[in-house]
TORRORO-353650 format. One line per 2 residues: number of its first residue (from 1); their letters; for each residue z, x, y of N, C-alpha, C. Coordinates in steps of 0.02 Angstrom, whole numbers, plus 50000, padded with zeros to 5 digits. Example, Ala and Ser with C-alpha at 12.3 -4.5 7.8 and 13.67 -1.06 7.14 Angstrom:
BEGIN
1	as	50390 50660 49716 50390 50615 49775 50390 50660 49835 | 50354 50642 49888 50357 50684 49947 50394 50645 50002
END
This chain:
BEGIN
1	xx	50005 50081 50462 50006 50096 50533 49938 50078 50563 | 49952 50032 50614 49876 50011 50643 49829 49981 50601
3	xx	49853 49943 50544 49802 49914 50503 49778 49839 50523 | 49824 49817 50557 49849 49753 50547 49880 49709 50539
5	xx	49944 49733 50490 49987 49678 50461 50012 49644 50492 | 50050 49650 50554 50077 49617 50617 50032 49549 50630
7	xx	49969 49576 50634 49905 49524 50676 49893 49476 50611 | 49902 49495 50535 49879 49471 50496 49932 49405 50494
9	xx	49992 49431 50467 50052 49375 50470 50057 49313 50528 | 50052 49357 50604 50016 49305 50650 49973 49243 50629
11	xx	49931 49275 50608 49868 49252 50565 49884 49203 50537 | 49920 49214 50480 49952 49153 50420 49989 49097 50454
13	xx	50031 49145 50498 50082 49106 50525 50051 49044 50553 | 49993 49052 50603 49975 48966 50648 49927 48950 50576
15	xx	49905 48982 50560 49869 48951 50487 49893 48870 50451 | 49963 48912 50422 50004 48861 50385 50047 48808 50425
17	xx	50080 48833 50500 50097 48795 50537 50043 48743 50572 | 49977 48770 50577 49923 48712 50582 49918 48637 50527
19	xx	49939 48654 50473 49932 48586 50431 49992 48567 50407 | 50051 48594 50458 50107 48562 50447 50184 48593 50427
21	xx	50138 48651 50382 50200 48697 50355 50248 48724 50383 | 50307 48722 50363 50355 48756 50385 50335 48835 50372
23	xx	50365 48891 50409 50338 48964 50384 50401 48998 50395 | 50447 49013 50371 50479 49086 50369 50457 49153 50376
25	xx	50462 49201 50443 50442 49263 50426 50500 49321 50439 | 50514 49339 50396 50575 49404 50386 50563 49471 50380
27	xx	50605 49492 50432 50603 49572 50418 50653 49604 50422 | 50679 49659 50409 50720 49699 50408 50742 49715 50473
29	xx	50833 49707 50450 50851 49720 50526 50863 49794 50556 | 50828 49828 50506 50815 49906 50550 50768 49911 50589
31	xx	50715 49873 50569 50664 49875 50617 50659 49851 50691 | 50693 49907 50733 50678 49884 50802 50644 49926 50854
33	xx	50570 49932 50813 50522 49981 50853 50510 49940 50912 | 50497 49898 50928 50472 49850 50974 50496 49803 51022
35	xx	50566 49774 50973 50604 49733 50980 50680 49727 50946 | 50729 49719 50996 50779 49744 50967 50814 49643 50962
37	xx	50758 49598 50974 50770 49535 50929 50732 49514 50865 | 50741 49473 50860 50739 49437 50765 50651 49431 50801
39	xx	50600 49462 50822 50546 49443 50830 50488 49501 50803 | 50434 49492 50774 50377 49511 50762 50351 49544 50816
41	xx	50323 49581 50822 50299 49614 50876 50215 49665 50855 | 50157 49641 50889 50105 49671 50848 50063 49706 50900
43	xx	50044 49768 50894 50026 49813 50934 49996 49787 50987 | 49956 49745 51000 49929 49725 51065 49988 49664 51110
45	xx	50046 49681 51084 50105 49654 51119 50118 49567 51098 | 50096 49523 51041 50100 49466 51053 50172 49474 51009
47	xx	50220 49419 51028 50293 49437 51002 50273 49340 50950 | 50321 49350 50906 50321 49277 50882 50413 49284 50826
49	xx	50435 49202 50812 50501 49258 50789 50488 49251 50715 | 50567 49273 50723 50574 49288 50633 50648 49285 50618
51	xx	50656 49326 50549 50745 49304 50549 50732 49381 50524 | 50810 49403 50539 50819 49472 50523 50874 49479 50470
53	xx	50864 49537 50413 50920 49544 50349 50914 49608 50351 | 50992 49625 50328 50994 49681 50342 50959 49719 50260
55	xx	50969 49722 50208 50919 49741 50161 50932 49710 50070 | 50941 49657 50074 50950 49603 50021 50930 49534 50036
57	xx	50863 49512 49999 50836 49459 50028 50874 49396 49979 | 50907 49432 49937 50938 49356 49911 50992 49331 49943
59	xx	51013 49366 49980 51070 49346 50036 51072 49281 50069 | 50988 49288 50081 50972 49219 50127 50990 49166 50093
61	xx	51018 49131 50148 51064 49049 50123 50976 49021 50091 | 51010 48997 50021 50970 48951 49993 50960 48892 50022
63	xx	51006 48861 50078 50977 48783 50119 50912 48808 50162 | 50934 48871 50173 50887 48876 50241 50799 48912 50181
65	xx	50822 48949 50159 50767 48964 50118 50706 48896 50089 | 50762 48842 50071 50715 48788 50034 50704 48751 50087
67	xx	50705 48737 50154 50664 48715 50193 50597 48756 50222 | 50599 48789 50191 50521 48835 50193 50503 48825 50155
69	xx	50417 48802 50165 50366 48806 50141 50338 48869 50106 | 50318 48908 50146 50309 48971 50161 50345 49030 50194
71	xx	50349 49087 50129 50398 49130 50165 50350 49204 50162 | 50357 49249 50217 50320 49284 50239 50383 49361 50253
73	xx	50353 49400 50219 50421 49459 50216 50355 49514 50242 | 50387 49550 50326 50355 49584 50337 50416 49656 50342
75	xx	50366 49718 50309 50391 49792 50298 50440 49779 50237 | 50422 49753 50175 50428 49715 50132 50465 49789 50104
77	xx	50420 49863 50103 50458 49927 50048 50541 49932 50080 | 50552 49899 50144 50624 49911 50134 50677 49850 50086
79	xx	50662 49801 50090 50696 49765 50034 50708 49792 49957 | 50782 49795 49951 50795 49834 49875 50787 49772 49829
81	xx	50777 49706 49842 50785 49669 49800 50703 49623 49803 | 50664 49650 49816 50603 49625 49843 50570 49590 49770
83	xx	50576 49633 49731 50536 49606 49648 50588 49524 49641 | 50655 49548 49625 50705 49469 49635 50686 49413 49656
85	xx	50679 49429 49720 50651 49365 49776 50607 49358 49759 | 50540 49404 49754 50492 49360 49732 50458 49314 49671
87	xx	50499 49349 49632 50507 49312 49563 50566 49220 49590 | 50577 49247 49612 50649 49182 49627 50609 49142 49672
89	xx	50583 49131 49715 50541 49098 49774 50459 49067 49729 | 50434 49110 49695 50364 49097 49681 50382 49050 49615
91	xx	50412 49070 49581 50423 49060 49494 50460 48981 49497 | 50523 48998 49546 50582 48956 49544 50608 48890 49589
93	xx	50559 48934 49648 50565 48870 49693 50494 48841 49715 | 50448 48874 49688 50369 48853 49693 50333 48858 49783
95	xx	50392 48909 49816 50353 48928 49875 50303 48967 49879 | 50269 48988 49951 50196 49030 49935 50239 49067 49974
97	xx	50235 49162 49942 50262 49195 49987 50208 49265 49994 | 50209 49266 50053 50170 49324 50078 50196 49399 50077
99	xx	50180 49429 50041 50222 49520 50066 50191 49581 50087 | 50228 49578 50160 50180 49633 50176 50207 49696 50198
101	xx	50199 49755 50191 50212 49819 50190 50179 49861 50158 | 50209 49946 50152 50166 49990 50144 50185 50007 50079
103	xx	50138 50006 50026 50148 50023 49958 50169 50103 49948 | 50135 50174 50002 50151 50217 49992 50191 50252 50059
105	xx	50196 50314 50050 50252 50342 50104 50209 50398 50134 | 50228 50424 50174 50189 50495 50227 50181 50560 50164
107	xx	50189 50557 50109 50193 50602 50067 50146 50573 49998 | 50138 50515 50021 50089 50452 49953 50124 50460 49911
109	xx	50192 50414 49908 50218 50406 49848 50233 50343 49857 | 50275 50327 49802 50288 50251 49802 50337 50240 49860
111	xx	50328 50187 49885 50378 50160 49933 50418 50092 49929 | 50480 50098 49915 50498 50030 49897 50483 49971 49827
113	xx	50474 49928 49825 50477 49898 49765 50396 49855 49797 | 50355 49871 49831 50301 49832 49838 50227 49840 49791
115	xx	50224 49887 49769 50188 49894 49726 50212 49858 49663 | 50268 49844 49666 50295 49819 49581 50277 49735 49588
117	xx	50275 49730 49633 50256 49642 49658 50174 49638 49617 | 50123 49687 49630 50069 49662 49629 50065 49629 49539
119	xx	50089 49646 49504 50063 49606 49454 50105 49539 49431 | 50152 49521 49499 50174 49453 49508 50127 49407 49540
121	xx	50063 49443 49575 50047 49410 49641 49974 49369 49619 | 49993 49318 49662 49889 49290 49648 49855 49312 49674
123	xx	49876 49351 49738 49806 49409 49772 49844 49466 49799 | 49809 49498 49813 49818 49578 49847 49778 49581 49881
125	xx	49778 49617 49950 49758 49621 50018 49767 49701 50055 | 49721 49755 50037 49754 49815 50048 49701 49798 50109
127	xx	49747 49838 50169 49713 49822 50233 49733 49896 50251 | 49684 49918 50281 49682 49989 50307 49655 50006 50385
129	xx	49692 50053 50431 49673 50053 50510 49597 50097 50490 | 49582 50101 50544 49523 50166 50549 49568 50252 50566
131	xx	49532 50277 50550 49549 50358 50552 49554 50382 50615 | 49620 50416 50646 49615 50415 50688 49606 50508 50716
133	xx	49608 50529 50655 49574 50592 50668 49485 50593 50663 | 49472 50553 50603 49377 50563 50611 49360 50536 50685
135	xx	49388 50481 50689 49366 50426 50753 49286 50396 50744 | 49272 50390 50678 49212 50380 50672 49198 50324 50606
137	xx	49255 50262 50617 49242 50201 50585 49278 50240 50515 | 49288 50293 50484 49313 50305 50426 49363 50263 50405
139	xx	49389 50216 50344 49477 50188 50335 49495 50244 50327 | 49570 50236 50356 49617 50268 50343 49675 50248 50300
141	xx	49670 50263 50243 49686 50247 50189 49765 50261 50170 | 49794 50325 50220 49860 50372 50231 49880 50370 50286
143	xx	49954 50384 50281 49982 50402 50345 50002 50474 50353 | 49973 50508 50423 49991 50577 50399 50073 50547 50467
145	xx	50130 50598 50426 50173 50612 50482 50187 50654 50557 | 50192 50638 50598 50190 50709 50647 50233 50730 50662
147	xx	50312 50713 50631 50354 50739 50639 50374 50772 50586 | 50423 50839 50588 50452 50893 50554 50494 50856 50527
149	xx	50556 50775 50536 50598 50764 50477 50570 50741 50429 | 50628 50773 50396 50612 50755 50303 50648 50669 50310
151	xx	50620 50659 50253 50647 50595 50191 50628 50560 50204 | 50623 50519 50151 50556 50434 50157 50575 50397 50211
153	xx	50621 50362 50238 50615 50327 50275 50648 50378 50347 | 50584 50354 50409 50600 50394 50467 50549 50316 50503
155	xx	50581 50283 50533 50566 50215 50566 50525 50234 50655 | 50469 50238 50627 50417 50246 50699 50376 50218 50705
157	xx	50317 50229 50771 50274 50216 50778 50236 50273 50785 | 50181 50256 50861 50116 50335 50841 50140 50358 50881
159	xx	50196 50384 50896 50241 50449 50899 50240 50493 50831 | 50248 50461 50778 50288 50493 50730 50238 50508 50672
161	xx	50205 50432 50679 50144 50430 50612 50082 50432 50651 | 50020 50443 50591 49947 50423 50611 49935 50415 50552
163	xx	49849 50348 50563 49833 50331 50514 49751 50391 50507 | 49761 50392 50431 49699 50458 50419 49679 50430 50373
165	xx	49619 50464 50360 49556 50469 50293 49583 50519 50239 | 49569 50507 50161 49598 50586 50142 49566 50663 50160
167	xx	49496 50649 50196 49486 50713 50220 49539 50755 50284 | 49566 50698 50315 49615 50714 50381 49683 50718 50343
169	xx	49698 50692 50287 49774 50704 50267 49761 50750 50232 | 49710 50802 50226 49733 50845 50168 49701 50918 50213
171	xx	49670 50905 50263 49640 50977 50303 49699 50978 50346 | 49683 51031 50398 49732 51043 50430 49787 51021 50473
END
């Protein structure tokens, strides 16, 4: 929350489309904090698109998959098949794929299959907002929740979540 990832993928995105690349960027079609189209959407409002699945990335038509260069999976812990694909894309079809999401949950546990990626990956990139309880440059390393429902997945923004330091996720 507020780290980045949105701005980062941006990022990649004119990166690789600068020297030519084709780029795929996918996300889950629950995600419609922002946008209720197939588009990216990153807190200071810049929209760019994407393709939307509902939560099986091997679904995606293999024609359309192998005309990508680069494939870019953003909020990556909701894909159940996320380890699959990326073994299948990196290993099999020799694309570069980017994954980005949150390794843990409002409770710091595992979230999704993204942590199981890292010892597939050639890099790791933990990107963290600032604290928005210290307000004083601290990372915020957690998300505390501010809402009363239970169970791992509750799809918000800073309505729902904030990003904290562990001194702010663990005081009052």
């Amino acid at each position: 929350m507020f780290s980045g990832k949105s701005s980062y993928i941006y990022s990649a995105v004119k990166r690789y489309a600068s020297i030519g690349l084709n780029v795929v960027v996918i996300k889950p079609s629950s995600d419609i904090r922002y946008s209720v189209f197939p588009e990216i959407v990153t807190h200071d409002g810049v929209r760019f698109e994407c393709v939307s699945v509902l939560s099986n990335l091997m679904e995606i038509d293999f024609d359309f998959r192998n005309r990508a260069n680069v494939i870019i999976i953003e909020e990556a812990q909701f894909f159940t098949d996320l380890v699959l694909f990326a073994r299948c894309v990196v290993e099999n079809e020799k694309k570069t794929l980017i994954v980005v999401g949150l390794d843990g949950d409002s409770d710091r546990k595992r979230f999704g299959q993204v942590l199981d990626c890292i010892p597939l990956a050639d890099k790791v990139t933990r990107l963290s907002a600032m604290c928005s309880g210290c307000m004083d440059g601290t990372p915020a390393l957690f998300t505390k929740r501010l809402s009363s429902q239970t169970g791992q997945v509750l799809i918000g923004g800073a309505d729902i979540y904030k990003p904290v330091c562990r001194a702010c996720y663990l005081g009052p």
